[in-house]
C-alpha positions as CSV (number, residue, x, y, z in Angstrom):
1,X,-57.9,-10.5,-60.7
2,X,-61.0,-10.8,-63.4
3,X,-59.1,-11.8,-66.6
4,X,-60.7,-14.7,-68.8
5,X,-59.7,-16.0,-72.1
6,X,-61.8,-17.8,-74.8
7,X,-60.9,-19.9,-77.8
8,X,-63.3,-21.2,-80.6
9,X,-62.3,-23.9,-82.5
10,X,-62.6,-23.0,-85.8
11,X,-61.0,-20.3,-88.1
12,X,-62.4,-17.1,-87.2
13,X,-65.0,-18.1,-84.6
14,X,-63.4,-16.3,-81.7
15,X,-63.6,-12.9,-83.6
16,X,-67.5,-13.7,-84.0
17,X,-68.1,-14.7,-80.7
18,X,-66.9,-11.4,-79.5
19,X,-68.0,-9.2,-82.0
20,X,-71.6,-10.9,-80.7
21,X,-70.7,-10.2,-77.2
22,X,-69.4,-6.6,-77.4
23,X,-72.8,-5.6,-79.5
24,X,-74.7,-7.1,-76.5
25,X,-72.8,-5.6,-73.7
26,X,-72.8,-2.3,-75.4
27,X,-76.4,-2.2,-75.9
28,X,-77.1,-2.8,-71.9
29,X,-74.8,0.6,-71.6
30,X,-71.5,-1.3,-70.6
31,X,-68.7,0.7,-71.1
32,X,-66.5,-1.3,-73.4
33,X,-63.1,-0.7,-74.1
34,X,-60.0,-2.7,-76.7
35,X,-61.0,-4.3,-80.0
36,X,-62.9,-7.0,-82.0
37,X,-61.2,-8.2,-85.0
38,X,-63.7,-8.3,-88.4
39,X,-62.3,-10.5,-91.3
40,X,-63.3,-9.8,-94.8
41,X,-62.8,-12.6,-96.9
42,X,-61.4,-11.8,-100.4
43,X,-61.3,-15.2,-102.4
44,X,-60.4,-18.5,-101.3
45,X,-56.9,-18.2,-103.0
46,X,-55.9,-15.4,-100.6
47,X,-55.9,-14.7,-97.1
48,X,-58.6,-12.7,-95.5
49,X,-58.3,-9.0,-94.8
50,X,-58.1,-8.3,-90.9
51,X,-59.2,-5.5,-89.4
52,X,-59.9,-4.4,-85.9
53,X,-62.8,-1.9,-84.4
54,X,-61.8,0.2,-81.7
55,X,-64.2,0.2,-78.6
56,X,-66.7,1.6,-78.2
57,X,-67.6,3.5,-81.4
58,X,-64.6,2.7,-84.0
59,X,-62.6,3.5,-86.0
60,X,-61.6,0.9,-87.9
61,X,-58.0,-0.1,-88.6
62,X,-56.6,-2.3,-91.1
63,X,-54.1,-4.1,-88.9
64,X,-53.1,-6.5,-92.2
65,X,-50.7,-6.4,-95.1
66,X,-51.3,-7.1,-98.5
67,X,-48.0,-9.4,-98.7
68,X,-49.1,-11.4,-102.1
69,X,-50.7,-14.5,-102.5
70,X,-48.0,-16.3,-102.4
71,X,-46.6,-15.3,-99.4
72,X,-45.3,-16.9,-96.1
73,X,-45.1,-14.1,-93.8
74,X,-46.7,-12.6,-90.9
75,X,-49.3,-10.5,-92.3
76,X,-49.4,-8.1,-89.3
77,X,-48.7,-4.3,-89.7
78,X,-47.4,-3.3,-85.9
79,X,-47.9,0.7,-86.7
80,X,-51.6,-0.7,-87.8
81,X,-52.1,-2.9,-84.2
82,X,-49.8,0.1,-82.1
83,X,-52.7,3.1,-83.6
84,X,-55.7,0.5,-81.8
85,X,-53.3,-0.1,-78.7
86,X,-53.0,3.9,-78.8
87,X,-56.9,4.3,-78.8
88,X,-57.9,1.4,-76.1
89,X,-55.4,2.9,-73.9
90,X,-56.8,6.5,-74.5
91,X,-60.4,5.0,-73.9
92,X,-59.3,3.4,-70.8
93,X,-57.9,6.2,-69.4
94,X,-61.4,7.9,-70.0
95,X,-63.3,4.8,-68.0
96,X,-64.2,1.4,-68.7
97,X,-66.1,-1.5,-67.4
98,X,-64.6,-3.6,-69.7
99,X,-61.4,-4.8,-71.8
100,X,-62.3,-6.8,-74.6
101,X,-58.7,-7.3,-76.5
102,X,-59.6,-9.1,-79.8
103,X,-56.6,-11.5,-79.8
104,X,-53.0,-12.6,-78.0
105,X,-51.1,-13.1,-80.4
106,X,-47.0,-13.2,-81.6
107,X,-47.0,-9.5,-80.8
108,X,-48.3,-9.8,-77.5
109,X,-46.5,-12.8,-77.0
110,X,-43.5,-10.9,-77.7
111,X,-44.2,-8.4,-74.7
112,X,-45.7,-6.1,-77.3
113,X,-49.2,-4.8,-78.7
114,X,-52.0,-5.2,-75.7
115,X,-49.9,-7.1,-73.1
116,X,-49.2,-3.3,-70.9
117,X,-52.8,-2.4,-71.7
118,X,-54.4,-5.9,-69.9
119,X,-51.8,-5.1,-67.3
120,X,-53.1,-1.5,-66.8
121,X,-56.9,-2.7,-67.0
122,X,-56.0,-5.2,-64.7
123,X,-54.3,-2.6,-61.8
124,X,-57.3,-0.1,-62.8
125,X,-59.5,-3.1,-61.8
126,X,-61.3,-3.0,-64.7
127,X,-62.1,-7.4,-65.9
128,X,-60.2,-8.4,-69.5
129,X,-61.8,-10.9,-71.5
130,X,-59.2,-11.7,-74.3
131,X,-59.5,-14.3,-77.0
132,X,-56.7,-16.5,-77.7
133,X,-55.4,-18.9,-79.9
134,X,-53.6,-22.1,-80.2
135,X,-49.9,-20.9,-80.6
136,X,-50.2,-18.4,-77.9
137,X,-52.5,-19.5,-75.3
138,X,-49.5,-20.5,-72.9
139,X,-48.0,-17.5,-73.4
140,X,-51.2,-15.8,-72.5
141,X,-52.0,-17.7,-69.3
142,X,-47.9,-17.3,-68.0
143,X,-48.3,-13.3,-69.1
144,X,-51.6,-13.8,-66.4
145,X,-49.3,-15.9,-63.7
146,X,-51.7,-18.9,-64.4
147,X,-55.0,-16.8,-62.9
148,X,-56.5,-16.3,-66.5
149,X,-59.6,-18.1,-66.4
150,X,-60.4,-20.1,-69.3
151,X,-64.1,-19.9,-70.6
152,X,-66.2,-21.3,-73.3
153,X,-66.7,-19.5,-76.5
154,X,-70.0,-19.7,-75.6
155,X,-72.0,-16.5,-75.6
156,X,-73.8,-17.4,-72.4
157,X,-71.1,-18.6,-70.9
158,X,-69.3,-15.1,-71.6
159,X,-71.8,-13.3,-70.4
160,X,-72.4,-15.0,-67.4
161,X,-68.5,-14.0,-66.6
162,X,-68.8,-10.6,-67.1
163,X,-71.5,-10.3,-65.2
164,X,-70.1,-12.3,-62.2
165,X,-67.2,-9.8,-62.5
166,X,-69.0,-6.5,-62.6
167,X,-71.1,-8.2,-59.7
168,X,-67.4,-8.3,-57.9
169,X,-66.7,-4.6,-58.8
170,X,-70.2,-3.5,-57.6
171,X,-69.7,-5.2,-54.3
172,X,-66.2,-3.9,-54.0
């Protein structure tokens, strides 16, 4: 089973370490499939706005909520994240040679959003690199059995995964 995880250290980091890596891999012609997450900040009072581009060529989909600044809430809109989870499967089902989902979080946690998509990928055969976070990262790896590889959120290290993996396909 090819399925990594990353986790950068700093707020926002593992959306720009994907994003980097998807705009790589899709300009050597890999057929990429899922999401990156792009955050536009608004001020420092207020939360950023999140949304997520669906692989390979968009759209983009606001998967926040404007809750209010003062606000304690998750921010997520489930329709919002279900309409990408909708489009990655659809792309899947087309062909892929990679899943990139843009985050495990509470929803996938949960047994919702991506988790039947990496699962799918996974029978299809086709490697899932997912970025994780803190509060969900054990949840990830049990969702996995314990065979979700953890790797740096390092571009080179990245790549040098995916390439290892779709050196496993070819040879399969």
């Amino acid at each position: 089973m090819n399925v990594a995880y990353t986790l950068a250290p700093g707020r926002g980091e593992t959306n720009l370490v994907l994003g980097a890596l998807s705009q790589t891999l899709a300009a050597q012609g890999l057929r990429l499939c899922g999401t990156v997450q792009i955050d536009t900040e608004i001020d420092a009072a207020h939360k950023c706005d999140m949304d997520v581009k669906v692989l390979p060529d968009g759209p983009m989909i606001r998967i926040s909520q404007s809750l209010g600044k003062d606000s304690r809430g998750c921010r997520l809109n489930p329709d919002a994240l279900e309409q990408a989870v909708a489009l990655t499967n659809d792309a899947l089902d087309d062909g892929a040679d990679l899943l990139i989902v843009n985050k495990f979080g509470k929803h996938e946690a949960d047994g919702r959003g991506f988790r039947d998509t990496i699962g799918r990928a996974l029978e299809l055969g086709v490697p899932v690199l997912v970025g994780a976070n803190k509060l969900n990262v054990d949840a990830l790896v049990e969702f996995c059995g314990g065979l979700a590889e953890p790797i740096s959120a390092d571009h080179d290290a990245l790549m040098a995964w995916v390439n290892d993996c779709l050196a496993k396909v070819d040879a399969a």
